[in-house]
MARBA-3410 file (N, C-alpha, C, O; in Angstrom, 1 decimal):
112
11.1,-8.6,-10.7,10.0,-8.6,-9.7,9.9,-7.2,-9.0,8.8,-6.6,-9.1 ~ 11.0,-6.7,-8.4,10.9,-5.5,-8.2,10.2,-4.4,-9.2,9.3,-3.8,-8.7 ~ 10.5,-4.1,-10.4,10.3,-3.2,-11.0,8.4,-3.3,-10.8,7.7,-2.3,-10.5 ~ 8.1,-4.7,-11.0,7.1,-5.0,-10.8,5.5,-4.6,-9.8,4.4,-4.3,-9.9 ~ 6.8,-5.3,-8.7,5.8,-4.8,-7.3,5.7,-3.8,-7.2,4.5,-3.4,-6.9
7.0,-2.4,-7.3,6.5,-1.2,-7.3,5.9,-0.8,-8.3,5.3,0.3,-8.0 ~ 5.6,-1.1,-9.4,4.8,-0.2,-10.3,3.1,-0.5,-9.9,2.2,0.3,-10.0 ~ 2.8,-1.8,-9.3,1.5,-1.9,-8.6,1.4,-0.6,-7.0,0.4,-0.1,-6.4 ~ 2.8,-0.6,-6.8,2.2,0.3,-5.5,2.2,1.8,-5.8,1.3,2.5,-5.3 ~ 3.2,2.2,-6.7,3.1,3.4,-7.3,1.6,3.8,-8.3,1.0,4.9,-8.5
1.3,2.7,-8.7,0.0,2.9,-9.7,-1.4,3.2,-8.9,-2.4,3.9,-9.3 ~ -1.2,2.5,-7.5,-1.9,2.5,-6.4,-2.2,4.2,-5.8,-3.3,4.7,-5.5 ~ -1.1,4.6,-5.7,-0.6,5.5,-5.2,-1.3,7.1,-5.9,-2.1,8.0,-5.6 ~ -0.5,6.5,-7.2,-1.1,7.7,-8.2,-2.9,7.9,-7.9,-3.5,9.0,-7.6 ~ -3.4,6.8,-8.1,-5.0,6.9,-8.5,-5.2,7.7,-7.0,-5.8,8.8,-7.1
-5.0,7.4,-5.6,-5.0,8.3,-4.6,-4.7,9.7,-4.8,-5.5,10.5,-4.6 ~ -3.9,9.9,-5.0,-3.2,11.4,-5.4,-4.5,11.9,-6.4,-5.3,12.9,-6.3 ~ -4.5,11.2,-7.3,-5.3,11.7,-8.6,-7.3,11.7,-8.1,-8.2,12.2,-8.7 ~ -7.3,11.1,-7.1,-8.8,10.9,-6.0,-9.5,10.4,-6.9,-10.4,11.1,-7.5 ~ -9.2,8.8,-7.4,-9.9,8.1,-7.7,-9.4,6.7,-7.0,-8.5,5.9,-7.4
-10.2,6.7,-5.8,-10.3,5.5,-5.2,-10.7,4.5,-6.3,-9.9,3.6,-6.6 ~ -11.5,4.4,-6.8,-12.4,3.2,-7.2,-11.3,2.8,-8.1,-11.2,1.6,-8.4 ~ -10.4,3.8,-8.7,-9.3,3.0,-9.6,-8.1,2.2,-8.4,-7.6,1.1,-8.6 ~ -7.8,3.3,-7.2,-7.3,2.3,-6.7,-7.5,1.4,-6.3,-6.5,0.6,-6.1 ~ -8.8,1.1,-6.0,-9.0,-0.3,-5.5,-9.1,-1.5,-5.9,-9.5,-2.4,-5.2
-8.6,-1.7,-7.4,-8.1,-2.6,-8.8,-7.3,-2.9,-8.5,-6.9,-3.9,-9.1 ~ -6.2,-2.4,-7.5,-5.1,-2.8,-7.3,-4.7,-3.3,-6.0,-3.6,-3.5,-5.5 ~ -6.4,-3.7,-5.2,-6.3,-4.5,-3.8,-6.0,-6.0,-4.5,-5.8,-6.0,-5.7 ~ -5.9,-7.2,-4.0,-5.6,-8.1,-4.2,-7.3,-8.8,-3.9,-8.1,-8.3,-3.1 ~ -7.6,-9.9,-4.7,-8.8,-10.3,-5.1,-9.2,-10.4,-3.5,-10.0,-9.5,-3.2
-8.9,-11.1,-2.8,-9.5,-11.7,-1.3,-10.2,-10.6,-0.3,-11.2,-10.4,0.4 ~ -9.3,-9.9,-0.7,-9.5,-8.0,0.2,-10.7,-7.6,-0.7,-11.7,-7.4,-0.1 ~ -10.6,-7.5,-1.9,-12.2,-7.2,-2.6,-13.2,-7.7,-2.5,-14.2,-7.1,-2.7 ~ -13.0,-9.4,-2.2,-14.1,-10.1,-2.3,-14.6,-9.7,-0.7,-15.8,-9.7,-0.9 ~ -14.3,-9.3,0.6,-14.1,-8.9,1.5,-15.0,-7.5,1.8,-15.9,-7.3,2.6
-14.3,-6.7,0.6,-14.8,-5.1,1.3,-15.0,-4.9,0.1,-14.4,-5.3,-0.9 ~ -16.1,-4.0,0.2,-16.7,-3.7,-1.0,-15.7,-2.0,-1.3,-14.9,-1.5,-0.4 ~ -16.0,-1.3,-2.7,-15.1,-0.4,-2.4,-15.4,1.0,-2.1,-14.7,1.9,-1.7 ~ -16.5,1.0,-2.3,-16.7,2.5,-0.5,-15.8,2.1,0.6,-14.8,2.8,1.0 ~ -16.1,1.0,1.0,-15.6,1.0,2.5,-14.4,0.6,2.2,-13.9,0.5,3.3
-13.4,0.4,1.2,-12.5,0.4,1.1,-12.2,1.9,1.6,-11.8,2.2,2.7 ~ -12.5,2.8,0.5,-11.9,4.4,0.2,-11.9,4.5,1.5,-10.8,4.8,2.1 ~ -13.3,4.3,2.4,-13.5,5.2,4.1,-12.1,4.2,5.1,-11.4,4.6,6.0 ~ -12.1,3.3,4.6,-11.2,2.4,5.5,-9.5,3.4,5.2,-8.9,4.1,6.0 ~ -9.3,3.2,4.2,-8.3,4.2,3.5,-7.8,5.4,4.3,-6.9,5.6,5.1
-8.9,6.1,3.7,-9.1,7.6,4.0,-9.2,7.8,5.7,-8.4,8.7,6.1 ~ -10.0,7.1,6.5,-9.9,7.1,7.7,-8.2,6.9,8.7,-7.7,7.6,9.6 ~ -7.7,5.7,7.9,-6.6,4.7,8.5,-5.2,5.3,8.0,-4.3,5.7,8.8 ~ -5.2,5.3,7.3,-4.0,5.8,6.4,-4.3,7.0,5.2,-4.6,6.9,3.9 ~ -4.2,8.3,6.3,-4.4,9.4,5.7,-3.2,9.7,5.0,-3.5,10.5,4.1
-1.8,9.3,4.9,-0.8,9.5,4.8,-1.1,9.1,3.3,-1.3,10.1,2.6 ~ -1.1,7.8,2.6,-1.7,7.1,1.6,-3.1,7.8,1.1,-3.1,8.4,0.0 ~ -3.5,7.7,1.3,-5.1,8.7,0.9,-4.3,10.1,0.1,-4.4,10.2,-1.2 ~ -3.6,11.1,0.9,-3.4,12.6,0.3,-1.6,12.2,0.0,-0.8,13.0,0.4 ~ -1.1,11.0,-0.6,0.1,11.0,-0.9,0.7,12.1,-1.9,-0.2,12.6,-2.6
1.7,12.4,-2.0,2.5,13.4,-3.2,3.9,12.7,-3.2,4.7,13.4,-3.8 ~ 4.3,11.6,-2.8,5.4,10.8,-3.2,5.7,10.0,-2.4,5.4,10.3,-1.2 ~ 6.5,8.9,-2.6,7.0,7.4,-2.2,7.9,6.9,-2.7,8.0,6.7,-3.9 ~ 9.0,6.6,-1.7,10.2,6.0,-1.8,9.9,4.8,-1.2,9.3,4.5,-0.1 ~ 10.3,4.0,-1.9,10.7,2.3,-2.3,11.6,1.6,-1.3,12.8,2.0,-1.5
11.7,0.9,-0.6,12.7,-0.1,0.2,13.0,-1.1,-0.7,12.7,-1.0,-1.8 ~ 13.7,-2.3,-0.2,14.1,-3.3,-0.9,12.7,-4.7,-0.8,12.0,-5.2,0.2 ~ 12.7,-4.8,-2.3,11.4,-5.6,-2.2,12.2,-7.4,-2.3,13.2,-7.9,-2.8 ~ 11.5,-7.8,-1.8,11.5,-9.4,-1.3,10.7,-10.0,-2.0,10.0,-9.2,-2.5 ~ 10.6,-11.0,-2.2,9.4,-12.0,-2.9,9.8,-13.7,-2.4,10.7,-14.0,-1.5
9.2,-14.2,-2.8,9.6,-15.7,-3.1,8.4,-16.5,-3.8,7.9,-17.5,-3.4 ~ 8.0,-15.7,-5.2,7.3,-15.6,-6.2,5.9,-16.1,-6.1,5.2,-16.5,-7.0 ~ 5.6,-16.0,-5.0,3.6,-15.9,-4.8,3.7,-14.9,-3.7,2.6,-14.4,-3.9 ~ 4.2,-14.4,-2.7,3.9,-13.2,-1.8,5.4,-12.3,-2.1,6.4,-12.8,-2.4 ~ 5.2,-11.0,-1.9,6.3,-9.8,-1.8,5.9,-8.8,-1.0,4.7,-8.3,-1.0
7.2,-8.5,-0.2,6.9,-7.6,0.5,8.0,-6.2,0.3,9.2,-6.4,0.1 ~ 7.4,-4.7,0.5,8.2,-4.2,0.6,7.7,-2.9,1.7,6.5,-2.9,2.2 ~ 9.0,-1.7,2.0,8.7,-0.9,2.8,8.8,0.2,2.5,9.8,0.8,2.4 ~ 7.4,0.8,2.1,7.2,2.2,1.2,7.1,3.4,2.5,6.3,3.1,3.4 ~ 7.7,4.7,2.6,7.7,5.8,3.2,6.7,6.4,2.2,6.8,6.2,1.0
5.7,7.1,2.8,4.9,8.0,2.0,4.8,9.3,2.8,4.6,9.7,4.0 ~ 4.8,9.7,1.6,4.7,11.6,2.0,3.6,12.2,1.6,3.1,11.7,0.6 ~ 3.1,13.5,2.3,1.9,13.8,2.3,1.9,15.0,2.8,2.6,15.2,3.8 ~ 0.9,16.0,2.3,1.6,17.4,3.0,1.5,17.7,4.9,1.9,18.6,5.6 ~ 0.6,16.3,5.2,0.2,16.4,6.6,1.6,15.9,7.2,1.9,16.6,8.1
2.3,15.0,6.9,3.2,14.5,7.4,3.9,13.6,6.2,4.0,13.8,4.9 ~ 4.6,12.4,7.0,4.9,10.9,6.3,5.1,9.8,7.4,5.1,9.8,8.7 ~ 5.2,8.7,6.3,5.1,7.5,7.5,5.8,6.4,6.3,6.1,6.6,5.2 ~ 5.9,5.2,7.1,6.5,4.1,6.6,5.6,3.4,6.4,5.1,3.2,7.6 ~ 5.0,2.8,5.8,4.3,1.6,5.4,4.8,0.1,5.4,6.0,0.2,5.6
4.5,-1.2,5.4,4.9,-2.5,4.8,3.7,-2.9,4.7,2.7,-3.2,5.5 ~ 4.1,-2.9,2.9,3.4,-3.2,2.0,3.1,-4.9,1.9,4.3,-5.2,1.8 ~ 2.4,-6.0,1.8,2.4,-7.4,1.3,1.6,-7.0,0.2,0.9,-6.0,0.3 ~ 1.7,-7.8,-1.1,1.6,-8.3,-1.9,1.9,-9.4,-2.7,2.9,-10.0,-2.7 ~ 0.4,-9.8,-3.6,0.4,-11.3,-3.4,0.5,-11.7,-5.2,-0.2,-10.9,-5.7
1.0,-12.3,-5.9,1.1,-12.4,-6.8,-0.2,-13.7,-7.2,-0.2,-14.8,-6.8 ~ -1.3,-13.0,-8.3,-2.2,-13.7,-8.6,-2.6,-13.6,-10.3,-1.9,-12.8,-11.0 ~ -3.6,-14.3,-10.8,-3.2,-14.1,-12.6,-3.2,-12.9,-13.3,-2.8,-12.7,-14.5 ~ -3.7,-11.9,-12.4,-3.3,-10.6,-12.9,-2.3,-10.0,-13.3,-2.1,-9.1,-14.2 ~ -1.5,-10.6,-12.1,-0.1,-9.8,-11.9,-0.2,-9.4,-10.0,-1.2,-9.7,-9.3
0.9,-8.7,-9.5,1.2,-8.7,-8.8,-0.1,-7.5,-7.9,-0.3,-6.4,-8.5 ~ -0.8,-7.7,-6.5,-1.6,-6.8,-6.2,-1.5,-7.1,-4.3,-1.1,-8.0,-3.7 ~ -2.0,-5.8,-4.0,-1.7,-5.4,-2.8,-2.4,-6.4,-1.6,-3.6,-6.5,-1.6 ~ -1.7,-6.9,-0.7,-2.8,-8.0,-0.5,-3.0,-7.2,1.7,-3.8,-7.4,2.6 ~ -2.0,-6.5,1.5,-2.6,-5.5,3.1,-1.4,-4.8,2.9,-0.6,-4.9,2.0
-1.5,-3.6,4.5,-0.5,-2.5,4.6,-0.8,-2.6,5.8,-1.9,-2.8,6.3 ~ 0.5,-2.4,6.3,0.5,-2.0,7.7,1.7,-0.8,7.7,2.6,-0.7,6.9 ~ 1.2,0.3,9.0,1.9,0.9,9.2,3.1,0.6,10.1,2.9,0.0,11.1 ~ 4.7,1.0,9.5,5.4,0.5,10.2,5.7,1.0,11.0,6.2,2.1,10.6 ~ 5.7,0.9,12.7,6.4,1.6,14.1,7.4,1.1,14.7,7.1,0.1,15.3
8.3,1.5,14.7,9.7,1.7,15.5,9.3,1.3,16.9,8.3,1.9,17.2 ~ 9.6,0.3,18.1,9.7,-0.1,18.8,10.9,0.6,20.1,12.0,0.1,20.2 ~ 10.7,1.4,20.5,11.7,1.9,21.4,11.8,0.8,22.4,10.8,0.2,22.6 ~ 13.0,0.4,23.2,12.7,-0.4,24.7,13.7,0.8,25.4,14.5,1.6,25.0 ~ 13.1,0.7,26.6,13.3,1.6,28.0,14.4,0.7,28.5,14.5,-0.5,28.8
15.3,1.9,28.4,16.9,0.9,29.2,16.3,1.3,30.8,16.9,2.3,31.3 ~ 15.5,0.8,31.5,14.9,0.4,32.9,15.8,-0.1,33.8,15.4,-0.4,34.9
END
């Protein structure tokens, strides 16, 4: 499963790098497509997660499943910066596809 889920996020990835949204967006999960059409995918993208938009590489965390949703936590790098991602993905007849992203933030608490 692993080799799996990352090769949909890496395949993801590439078509960004390579600035073909419209191929990335084959690799949203059906519900998110039926949802957003894929312009407003790319602007949603490109707007939100510039990090993902102008990626040049991604390291992989430990992916999870329990063989209809997987999650993992991808670092992406970008010449602007990098950031952490968690990735969900949903396993459907295609094969395994991206079903949201959130960016992940570190929670500091104030020893008050």
């Amino acid at each position: 499963v692993r080799q799996q889920v990352i090769a949909v996020v890496e395949a993801q990835l590439e078509a960004f790098r390579a600035g073909k949204a419209m191929e990335a967006y084959q690799y949203a999960a059906s519900d998110l497509r039926a949802q957003t059409p894929p312009r407003a995918f790319a602007a949603i993208v490109r707007e939100n997660y510039p990090f993902i938009w102008s990626n040049t590489r991604a390291e992989h965390g430990i992916v999870r499943d329990n063989g209809t949703y997987a999650t993992v936590r991808v670092h992406v790098f970008s010449s602007q910066g990098d950031a952490p991602y968690d990735y969900v993905l949903i396993k459907e007849r295609a094969g395994w596809r991206i079903g949201s992203v959130t960016r992940f933030e570190v929670r500091h608490q104030d020893n008050a």
